[in-house]
C-alpha positions, 0 to 999 in steps of 0.5 A: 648514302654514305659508304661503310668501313668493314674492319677484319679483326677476327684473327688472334695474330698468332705471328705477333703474339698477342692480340694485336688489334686492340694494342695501343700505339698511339700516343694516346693509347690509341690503337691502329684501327683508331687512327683507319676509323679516324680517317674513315670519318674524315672521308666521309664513311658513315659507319663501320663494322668490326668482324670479330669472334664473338668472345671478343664482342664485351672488349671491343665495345668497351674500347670502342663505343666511347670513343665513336659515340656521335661520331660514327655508327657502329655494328658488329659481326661475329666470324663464326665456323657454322656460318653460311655453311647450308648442308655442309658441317665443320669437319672433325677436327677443324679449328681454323676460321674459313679465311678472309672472304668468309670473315666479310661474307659473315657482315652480310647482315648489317652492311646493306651499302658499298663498303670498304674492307680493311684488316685491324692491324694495318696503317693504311693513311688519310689518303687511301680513305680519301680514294677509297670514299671517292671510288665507294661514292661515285664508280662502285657498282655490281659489275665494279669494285676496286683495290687500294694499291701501294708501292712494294717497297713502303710495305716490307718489314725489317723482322722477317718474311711477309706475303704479299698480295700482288697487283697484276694490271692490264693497259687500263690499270685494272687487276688481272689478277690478285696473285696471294703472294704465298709462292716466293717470287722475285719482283721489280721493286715498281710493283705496286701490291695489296694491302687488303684494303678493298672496295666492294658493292653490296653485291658482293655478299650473294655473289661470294655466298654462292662462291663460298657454296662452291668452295666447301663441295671443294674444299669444306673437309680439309681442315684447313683449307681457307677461302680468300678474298683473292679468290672471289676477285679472280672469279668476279674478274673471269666473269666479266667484272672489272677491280680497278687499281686504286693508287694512293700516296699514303704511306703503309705500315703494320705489325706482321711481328712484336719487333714492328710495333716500336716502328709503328710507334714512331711512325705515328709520331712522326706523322702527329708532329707533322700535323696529320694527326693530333696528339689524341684522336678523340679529345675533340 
């Protein structure tokens, strides 16, 4: 069973401006969930799935469903407020999406393998999904998921501040942890962090189901309290489950602010003239 690509692309990225997740920065207008969906192929995933707001649904099967026709099955689901809710309702008021793990949790339907978990408006690299398929393939199971883990430095953006999610590793290289990065903190410039790029069993939709159940006793009338993908590794990690550290060689790069994406621009076109990518994805 080949593994599934889990695309977060409900946000509306109100940092950058725009609706990031479907500009183009390739050559070829390709946008940045192209060049991950090209790589995904490459590794081996089978299908991928778009988490987007419904609304969005007419324009991403526009984009999409041309380019990956007879190359990669695709799916989607829709983040929706009143999802996964049971006796709960949306506070008056309330317009924020429930957060990251809710975003995956609403995939539930259509992802019945292990599957990989990456945001929209990320590079990730060839090799990351290269990992990724291995671990998906071989080492994932209910009691094992993992996390791709890149280098600090290469994940930093010239036009203002980011958070970051940073990986705390025990003597086997497993996390500990995954700090949210949203208390400022100085780190050594070795810290290896996430980029959201995880890999999980199917099990993880019942066990965050049952955690998400939890978190809105806690937290469902706050208006914007948001439940994380950061928060269901904690608790899987104290119940005894292991997220083991992936590392990868593959450069990261993003567009958190409109001043990155001319960086983007060029760092594609540096990697298509090295020949890692070619000039258009899908003219082939």
């Amino acid at each position: 069973m080949k593994p599934t690509l889990v695309i977060l692309a409900a946000g509306m990225a109100s940092r950058y401006g725009s609706m990031k997740q479907v500009e183009g920065f390739g050559p070829s207008g390709e946008t940045i969930m192209d060049y991950s969906i090209f790589d995904a192929i490459r590794a081996g995933f089978g299908k991928v799935v778009f988490i987007i707001r419904e609304e969005f649904a007419d324009n991403f099967k526009n984009i999409f469903e041309p380019k990956l026709k007879g190359r990669m099955e695709t799916a989607y689901a829709y983040q929706n407020l009143n999802s996964f809710l049971g006796d709960h309702s949306v506070p008056e008021g309330r317009t924020k999406p429930w957060g990251t793990a809710h975003a995956v949790l609403c995939a539930k339907d259509v992802v019945k393998e292990p599957f990989a978990v990456i945001n929209a408006d990320d590079f990730y690299g060839q090799n990351a999904f290269e990992n990724a398929a291995a671990f998906l393939n071989v080492g994932c199971n209910e009691k094992n998921y993992a996390i791709i883990g890149y280098d600090l430095l290469s994940t930093l953006s010239d036009y203002g501040t980011v958070n970051r999610g940073v990986c705390e590793l025990d003597h086997d290289g497993n996390l500990v942890i995954a700090d949210d990065g949203l208390k400022p903190k100085e780190l050594s410039i070795k810290t290896r962090v996430s980029m959201n790029f995880w890999c999980f069993d199917p099990s993880f939709f019942s066990y965050t189901q049952n955690l998400f159940a939890t978190f809105l006793k806690d937290h469902g009338t706050e208006l914007k309290s948001e439940f994380f993908i950061p928060i269901v590794a904690d608790q899987f990690i104290k119940e005894g489950g292991k997220i083991e550290v992936i590392p990868t060689t593959s450069l990261w790069f993003g567009v958190t602010y409109k001043e990155d994406a001319p960086f983007v621009a060029k760092s594609l076109n540096e990697l298509i003239s090295n020949g890692e990518y070619p000039k258009n994805l899908w003219e082939q």
